[in-house]
N, C-alpha and C positions, 0 to 999 in steps of 0.2 A: 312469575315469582317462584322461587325455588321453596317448596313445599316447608322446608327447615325454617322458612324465613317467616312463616304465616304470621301474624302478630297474632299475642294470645286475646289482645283486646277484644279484635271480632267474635274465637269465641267465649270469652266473658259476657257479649253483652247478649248471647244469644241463653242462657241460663235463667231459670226463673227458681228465687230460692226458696228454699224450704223453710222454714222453721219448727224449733223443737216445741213437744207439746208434752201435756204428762203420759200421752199413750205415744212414746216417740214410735214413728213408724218411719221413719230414714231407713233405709236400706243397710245392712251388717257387709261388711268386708272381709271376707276370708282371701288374703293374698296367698297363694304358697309358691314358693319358689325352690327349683329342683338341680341344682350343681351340677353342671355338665352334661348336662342331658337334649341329646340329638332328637333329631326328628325322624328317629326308630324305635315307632309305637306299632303296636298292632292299628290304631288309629290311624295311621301315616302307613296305609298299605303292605307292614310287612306281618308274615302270618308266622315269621317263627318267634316272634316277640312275646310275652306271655306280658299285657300292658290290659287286662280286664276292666279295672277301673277307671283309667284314665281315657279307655276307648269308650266307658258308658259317659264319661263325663262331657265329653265330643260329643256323643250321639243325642245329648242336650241340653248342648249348646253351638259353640262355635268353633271351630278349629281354621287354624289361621296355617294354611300351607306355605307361606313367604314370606314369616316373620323372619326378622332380621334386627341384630343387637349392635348397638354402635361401639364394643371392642371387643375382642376375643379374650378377656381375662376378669377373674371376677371381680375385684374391685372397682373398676372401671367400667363395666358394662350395668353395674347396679348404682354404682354412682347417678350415670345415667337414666336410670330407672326413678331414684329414689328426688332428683333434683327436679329432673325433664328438662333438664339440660343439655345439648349434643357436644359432643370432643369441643367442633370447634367453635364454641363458645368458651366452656371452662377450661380447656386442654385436661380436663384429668384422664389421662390414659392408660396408671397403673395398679396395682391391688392395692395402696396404700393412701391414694389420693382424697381419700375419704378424709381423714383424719392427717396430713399432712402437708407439708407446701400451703402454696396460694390458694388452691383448693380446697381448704380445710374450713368445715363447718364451724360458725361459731358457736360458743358457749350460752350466747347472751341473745334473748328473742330481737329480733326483727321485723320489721313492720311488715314485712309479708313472711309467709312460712318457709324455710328452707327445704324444707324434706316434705314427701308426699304422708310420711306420720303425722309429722306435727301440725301439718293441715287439716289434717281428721281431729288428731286431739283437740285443736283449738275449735271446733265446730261442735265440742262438746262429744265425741266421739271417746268408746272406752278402749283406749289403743295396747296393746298386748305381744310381746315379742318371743316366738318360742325359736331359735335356732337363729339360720343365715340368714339376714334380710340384706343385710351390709356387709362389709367383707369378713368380719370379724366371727366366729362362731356363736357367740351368743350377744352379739353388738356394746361388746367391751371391750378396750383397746389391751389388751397383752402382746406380747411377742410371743416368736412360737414356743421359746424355754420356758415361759411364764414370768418375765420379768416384765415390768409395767402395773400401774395404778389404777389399772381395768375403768377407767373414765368412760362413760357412755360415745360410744361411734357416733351416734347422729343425737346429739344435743335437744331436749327438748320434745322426743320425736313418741317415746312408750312411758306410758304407766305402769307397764308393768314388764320388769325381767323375768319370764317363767322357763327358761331352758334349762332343763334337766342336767346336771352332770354327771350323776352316780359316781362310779367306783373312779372314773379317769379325773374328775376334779374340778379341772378348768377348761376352758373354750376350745382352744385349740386342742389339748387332748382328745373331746370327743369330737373333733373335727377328722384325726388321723387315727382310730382308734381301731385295737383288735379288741376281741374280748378279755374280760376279766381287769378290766382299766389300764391293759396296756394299750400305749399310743406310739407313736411315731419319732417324738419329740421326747419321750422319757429319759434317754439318756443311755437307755439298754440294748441300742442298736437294730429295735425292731423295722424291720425296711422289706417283711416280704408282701411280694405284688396282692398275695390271695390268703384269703383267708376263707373258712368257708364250715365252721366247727360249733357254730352258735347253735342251739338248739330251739329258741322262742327268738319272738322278736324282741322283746325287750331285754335284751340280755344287750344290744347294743344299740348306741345313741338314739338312731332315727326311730326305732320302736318305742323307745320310753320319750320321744317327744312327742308321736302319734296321741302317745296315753295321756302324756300331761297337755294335749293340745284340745283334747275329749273333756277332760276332767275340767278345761276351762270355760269351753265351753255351756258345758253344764253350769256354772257360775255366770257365765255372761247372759245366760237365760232369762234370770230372774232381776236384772240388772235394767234400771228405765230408758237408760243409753244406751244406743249402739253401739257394736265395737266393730274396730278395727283391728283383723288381727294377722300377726304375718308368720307364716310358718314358711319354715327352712329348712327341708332334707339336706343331708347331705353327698347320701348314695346316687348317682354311680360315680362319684367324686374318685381317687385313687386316693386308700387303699383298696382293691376289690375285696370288701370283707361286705358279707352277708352269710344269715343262716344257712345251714345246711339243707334245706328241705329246698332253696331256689338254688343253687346248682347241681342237687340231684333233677330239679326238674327240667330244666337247661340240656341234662348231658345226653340226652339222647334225638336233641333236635338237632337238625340239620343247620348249620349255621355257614353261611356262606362265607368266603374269604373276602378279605379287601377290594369293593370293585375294580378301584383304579388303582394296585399299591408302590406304579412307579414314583419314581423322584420327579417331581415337574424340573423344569428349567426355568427357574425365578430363583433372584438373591431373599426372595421372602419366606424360603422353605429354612426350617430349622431343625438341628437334630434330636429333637423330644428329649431333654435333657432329665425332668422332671419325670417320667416315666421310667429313663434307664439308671436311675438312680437304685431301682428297686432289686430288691433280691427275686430272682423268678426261676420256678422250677424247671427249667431247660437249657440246655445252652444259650447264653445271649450271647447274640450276632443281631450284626446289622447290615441290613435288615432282617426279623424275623423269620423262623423258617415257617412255609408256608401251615404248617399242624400247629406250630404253638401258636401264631396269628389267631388261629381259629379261636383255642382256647384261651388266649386273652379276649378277646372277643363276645364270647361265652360266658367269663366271668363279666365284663362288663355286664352284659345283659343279665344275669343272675342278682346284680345291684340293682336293675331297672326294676324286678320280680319285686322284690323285697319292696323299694320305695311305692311301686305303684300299692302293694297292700295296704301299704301305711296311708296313703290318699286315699283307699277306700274305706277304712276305718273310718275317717275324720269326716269321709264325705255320710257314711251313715249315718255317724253321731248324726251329725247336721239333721239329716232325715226323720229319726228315734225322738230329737229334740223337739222336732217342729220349727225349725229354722230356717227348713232348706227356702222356703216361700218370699222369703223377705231377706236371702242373704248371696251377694253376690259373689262369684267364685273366677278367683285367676288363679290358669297353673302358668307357672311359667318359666321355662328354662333358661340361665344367665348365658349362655353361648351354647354352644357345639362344642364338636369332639371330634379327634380325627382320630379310627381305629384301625389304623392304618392306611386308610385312605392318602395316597398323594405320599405316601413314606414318612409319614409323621403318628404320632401314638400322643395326644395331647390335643390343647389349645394353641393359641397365641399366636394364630398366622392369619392374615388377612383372608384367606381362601372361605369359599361357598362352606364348606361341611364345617368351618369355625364360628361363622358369626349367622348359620341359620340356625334359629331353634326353637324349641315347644313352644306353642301358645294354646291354650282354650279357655275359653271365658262362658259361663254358664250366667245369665242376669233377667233376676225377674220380668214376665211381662214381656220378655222378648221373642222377637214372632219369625226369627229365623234360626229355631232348634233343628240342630244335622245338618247345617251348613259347612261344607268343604271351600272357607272362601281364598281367592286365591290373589286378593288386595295383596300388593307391596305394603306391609308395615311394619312398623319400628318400637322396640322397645321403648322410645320418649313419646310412644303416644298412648300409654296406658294413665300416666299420670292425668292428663285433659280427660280419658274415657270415662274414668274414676271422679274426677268431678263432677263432667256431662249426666253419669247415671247415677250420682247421689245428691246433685243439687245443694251443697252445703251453702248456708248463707256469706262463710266468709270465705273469697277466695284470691285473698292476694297471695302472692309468692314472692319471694325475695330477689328471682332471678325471672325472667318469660320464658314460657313454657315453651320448645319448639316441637313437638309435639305435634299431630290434630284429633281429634276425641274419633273415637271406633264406632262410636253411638249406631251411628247409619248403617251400619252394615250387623250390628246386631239385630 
C-alpha cells in the first residue's frame, strides 16, 4: 500500500491519551518555520555556513537529511503542513489555496479539527501565532497593497495574534521589508535585491518577532496550559535584507558558485521571474555572471546568519525559562531554493534543491540525540508526529491524515 495511503485510523488507535490536570504536564509546542530555507546549514555538512544555532539544535536532536515538502511554493506546501493533507487529496497547489477555491478553510468548527492549531487549541492547548505559519505574514488575509478585511487565514486555529509590525504596519509590509518601515509593496518602488544597513536586529521584522516570541513566552510560563506556539521567520525569504554585522561576516568566506548552474533539459525549468524583478547592483544578465552569482549567494546566506540568531535567542529563552525539558521543538523549512542551481534563482520547480528542505526536531525523552537520519520523509508527517508525541485526548480531523508519525525514529 502506498505509504500516502496509510489510514490515520491505525495510527489512532495506537495513542494512549492524556489528560489535563491542574499541574498540566502535556508537552509545549514551539513550531518555527523558516521561508525558503535550503538544506545549507553548517549542520548539513557545509562549513562556510555561519548556521551555530541551528547546528546546536541537530546536535540535540534529529536532523532529517531527506526531508521532502509536497510543493515548492509557500502556500501550498504549508497548506500541507498545516491540514496533513497531500496535493492529491486537496489539490491545493498555490500560495492562496489556504483561504481560497474549494480549498478554503471554514469559518465554522467542524467535527474534526481542520488545521494542526485548532487541534492543539481544542485539547485545551494556549495556541499563539508570531509571523508565517500560513501563507499570509501574520495569518491575516490582506493582499499585498493592503486591501482586504485581514480575516483570520486558518479559522479557529490561535488565540492569540502576537506578530509585531512596528514602523511597516501591516503583514505583508514586514514580510518585504527594508528598514525604517519601508516595504516592497509601499508604492515607492523599493525593489532592491540587498539591503544590508540595519544596525541591531530588531530594527527589522524577524528580530522584533525573536523579542516578541521571548516576551511570550515568558507569559506562557506562568500559564496552567500548554501552549502551542508557531513562530515564522521570514529571512532568507527575498528581499536579502539583514543587518549589517551578517554580511560583513559573510564577505570574507569563500563561498562557492552554483554546483550545477546549467539549464537542464525539462519543460519544468522556469525563468526565476520573481528574483529578476529586483533591482540588483550589477549588470543583470541571464544568466548571472559567474562573481555576482557568488554575491547573491552570499547575501542569501547573510539572511541565513541573521535568522539562525534569532532561533538561538528563542531557543535560550526556552533554556533561561526552564522550558526547554518539557517543550518540543520543530524547525522547519517550507521548501528549498534554487541559487542558481540548474539556472534557476527561486522556487517553484519540481527539481531536488526545490522541494528538499530543513527539518530538526528536538523532543523530550527522546533517545536518539545527533541523529543524521536519512528516513525518506515528508512534510504531512509532522502533523501525526505532533500528536504521536503529545498524546492529546482529542484527535479527530476533518480531513485523514496522510502522513505517518516520526515517533520511531526519534
Amino acid at each position: 500500500m502506498p505509504r500516502h495511503l496509510l489510514p490515520v485510523l491505525f495510527i489512532l488507535l495506537t495513542f494512549t491519551p492524556t489528560f489535563a490536570s491542574e499541574n498540566d504536564s502535556r508537552p509545549n509546542v514551539l513550531f518555527i518555520a523558516i521561508d525558503d530555507l535550503r538544506t545549507e546549514l553548517g549542520c548539513y555538512g557545509h562549513d562556510y555556513v555561519d548556521s551555530p544555532n541551528l547546528d546546536q539544535l541537530a546536535a540535540d536532536g534529529v536532523l532529517f537529511n531527506n526531508h521532502f515538502v509536497q510543493v515548492a511554493t509557500c502556500g501550498a506546501s504549508r497548506y500541507a503542513l498545516l491540514t496533513g493533507q497531500s496535493p492529491w487529496r486537496s489539490g491545493a497547489l498555490g500560495n492562496r489555496t489556504v483561504y481560497e477555491g474549494k480549498t478554503k478553510l471554514l469559518p465554522e468548527q467542524q467535527a474534526g479539527a481542520q488545521t494542526m492549531p485548532e487541534l492543539f487549541r481544542r485539547n485545551g492547548y494556549r495556541t499563539v501565532l508570531i509571523g508565517k505559519i500560513s501563507h499570509t505574514a501574520d495569518g491575516r488575509v490582506y493582499e499585498y497593497d493592503g486591501t482586504g478585511d485581514g480575516h483570520p487565514e486558518l479559522p479557529l486555529a490561535w488565540d492569540d495574534y502576537a506578530t509585531p509590525l512596528g514602523p511597516w504596519k501591516r503583514g505583508w509590509g514586514i514580510f518585504f521589508a527594508y528598514r525604517g518601515g519601508r516595504h516592497r509593496e509601499d508604492g515607492q518602488g523599493h525593489l532592491d535585491l540587498m539591503e544590508f544597513t540595519a544596525e541591531n536586529d530588531d530594527e527589522l521584522p524577524d528580530g522584533m518577532m525573536a523579542t516578541e516570541a521571548i516576551e511570550k513566552l515568558g507569559e506562557l510560563k506562568n500559564r496552567k496550559e500548554p501552549f502551542f506556539m508557531g513562530l515564522g521567520f521570514f529571512k532568507p525569504h527575498l528581499p536579502f535584507v539583514a543587518p549589517r554585522q551578517d554580511w560583513e561576516a559573510m564577505s570574507d568566506r569563500e563561498i562557492p558558485p552554483p554546483p550545477h548552474p546549467q539549464k537542464p533539459g525539462s519543460s519544468w525549468w522556469h525563468k526565476s521571474g520573481e528574483f529578476y524583478k529586483y533591482d540588483m547592483p550589477w549588470e543583470k544578465t541571464r544568466p548571472l555572471a559567474e562573481e555576482d552569482a557568488i554575491t547573491a549567494r552570499r547575501a542569501y546566506l547573510a539572511c541565513v546568519r541573521y535568522t539562525d540568531r534569532q532561533v538561538g535567542r528563542v531557543l535560550a529563552a526556552l533554556d533561561e525559562l526552564g522550558l526547554r525539558n518539557n517543550t518540543i521543538v520543530v524547525v522547519w523549512g517550507d521548501h528549498g531554493w534554487h541559487l542558481g542551481d540548474s539556472a534557476i534563482w527561486g522556487k517553484h520547480s519540481p527539481f531536488e534543491r526545490a522541494v528538499k528542505s530543513t527539518l530538526l526536531i528536538r523532543a523530550p525523552g527522546m533517545t536518539n540525540a545527533g541523529t543524521h537520519s536519512n528516513a525518506l520523509v515528508e512534510t504531512i508527517d509532522l502533523y501525526p508526529t505532533l500528536i504521536d508525541l503529545c498524546q492529546p485526548e482529542f484527535q479527530q480531523t476533518h480531513q485523514p491524515l496522510d502522513g505517518r508519525s516520526l515517533k520511531p525514529i526519534l
